[in-house]
N, C-alpha and C positions, 0 to 999 in steps of 0.2 A: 558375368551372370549376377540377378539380383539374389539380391533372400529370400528362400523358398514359401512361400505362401503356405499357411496351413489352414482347415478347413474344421472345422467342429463334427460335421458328418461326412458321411460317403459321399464324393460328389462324380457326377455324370461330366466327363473331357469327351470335349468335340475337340480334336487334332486338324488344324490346317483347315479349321471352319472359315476362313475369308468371311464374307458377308453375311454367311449363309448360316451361322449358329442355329443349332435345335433347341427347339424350347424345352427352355429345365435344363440345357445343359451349361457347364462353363466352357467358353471357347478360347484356345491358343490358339494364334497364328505369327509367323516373323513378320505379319504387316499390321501395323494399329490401323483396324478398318472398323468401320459400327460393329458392333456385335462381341469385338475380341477383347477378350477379358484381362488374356495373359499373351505380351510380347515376347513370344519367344519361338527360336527355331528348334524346331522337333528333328534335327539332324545334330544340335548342339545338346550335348549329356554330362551331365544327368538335366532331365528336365525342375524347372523351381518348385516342384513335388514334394510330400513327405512320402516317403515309401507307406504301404495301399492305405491311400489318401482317395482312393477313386475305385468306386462300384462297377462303371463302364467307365472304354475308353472306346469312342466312335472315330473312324477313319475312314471318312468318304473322301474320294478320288484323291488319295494323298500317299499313299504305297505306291505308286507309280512314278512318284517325283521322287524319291529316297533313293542315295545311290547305293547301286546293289551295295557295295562293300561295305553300308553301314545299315543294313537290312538286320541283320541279326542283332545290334548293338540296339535299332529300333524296336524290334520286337519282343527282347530283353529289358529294355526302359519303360513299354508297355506296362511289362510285366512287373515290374520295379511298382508300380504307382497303383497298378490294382491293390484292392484285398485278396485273400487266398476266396476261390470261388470265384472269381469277378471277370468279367466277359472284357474281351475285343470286339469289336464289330468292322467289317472293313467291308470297303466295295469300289471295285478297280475295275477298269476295262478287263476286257482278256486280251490276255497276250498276245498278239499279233492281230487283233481284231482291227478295224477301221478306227474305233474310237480311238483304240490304245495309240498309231499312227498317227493320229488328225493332228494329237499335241506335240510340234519339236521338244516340247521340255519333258515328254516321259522318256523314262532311262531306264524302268526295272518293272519286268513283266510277270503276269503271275496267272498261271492255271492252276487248275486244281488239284496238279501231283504237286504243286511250290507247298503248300501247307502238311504235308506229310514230311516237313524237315522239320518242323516245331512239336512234331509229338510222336512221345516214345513210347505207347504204342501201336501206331499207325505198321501195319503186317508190313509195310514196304524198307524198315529195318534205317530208313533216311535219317532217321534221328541223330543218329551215332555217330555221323558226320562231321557235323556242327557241335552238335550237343548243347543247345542254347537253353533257354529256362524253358522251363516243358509245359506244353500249352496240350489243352483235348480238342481236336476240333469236333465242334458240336454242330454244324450246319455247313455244307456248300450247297451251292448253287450257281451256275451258270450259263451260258448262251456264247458260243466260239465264235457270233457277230455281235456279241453286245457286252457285258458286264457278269462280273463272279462278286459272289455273294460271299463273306465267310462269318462264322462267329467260332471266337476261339476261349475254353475257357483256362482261366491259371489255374493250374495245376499245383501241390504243393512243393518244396524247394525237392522235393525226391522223388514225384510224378506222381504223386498221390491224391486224387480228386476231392477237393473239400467241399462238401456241402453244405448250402445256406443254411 
């Protein structure tokens, strides 16, 4: 791993942006493709981040390629590189949809009870589990043939919601 990059202000991580970087945002991917800012594999931790070095972290169609067993270590590294208050954004097939199928390379599926293990508390008590860094989810959405929608926010190191 290189020397972690640091950043003057809060910056906007698009994770596993491929080609496809949002405007305004910086993009990591493991392939040097146009667009990708930072080389590097978002399954290799800790990512070249300063811890919350970053406002948002966006992950389109890339929680599906993360192997379950380092799902939590993911989502925890998210967390690592936010600010206190600072959002995930993620958007995955649904679990067993067609989409999710279509790709041989997805490995890890996610409906809308998956996000009730990242927050402590979510009435379904999952947290307790795992106990990973404690995230609020603040939006689902999804379609059981097409895509889940989530935005999550960090929570403080003791599950305490900080405000902008």
């Amino acid at each position: 791993m290189g020397k972690k990059l640091m950043f003057g202000q809060k910056i906007m991580l698009d994770v596993g942006c491929g080609e496809n970087k949002q405007e305004g945002f910086v993009g990591m991917d493991r392939r040097k493709v146009k667009g990708v800012d930072i080389v590097h594999d978002a399954e290799d931790f800790p990512w070249p981040l300063d811890d919350e070095s970053c406002a948002v972290v966006s992950c389109r169609h890339l929680v599906e390629h993360i192997k379950p067993w380092l799902t939590i270590q993911f989502f925890d590294e998210a967390w690592r590189v936010l600010r206190d208050g600072g959002v995930m954004m993620i958007v995955t097939p649904y679990a067993g949809s067609f989409g999710f199928w279509q790709d041989p390379t997805h490995c890890n599926g996610f409906n809308e009870a998956t996000f009730a293990y990242f927050d402590p508390e979510h009435p379904s008590g999952l947290y307790y589990i795992y106990k990973p860094k404690p995230w609020k989810v603040e939006h689902l959405s999804w379609s059981v043939v097409g895509n889940i929608e989530a935005v999550l926010r960090k929570r403080g190191k003791y599950g305490e919601d900080k405000k902008e």
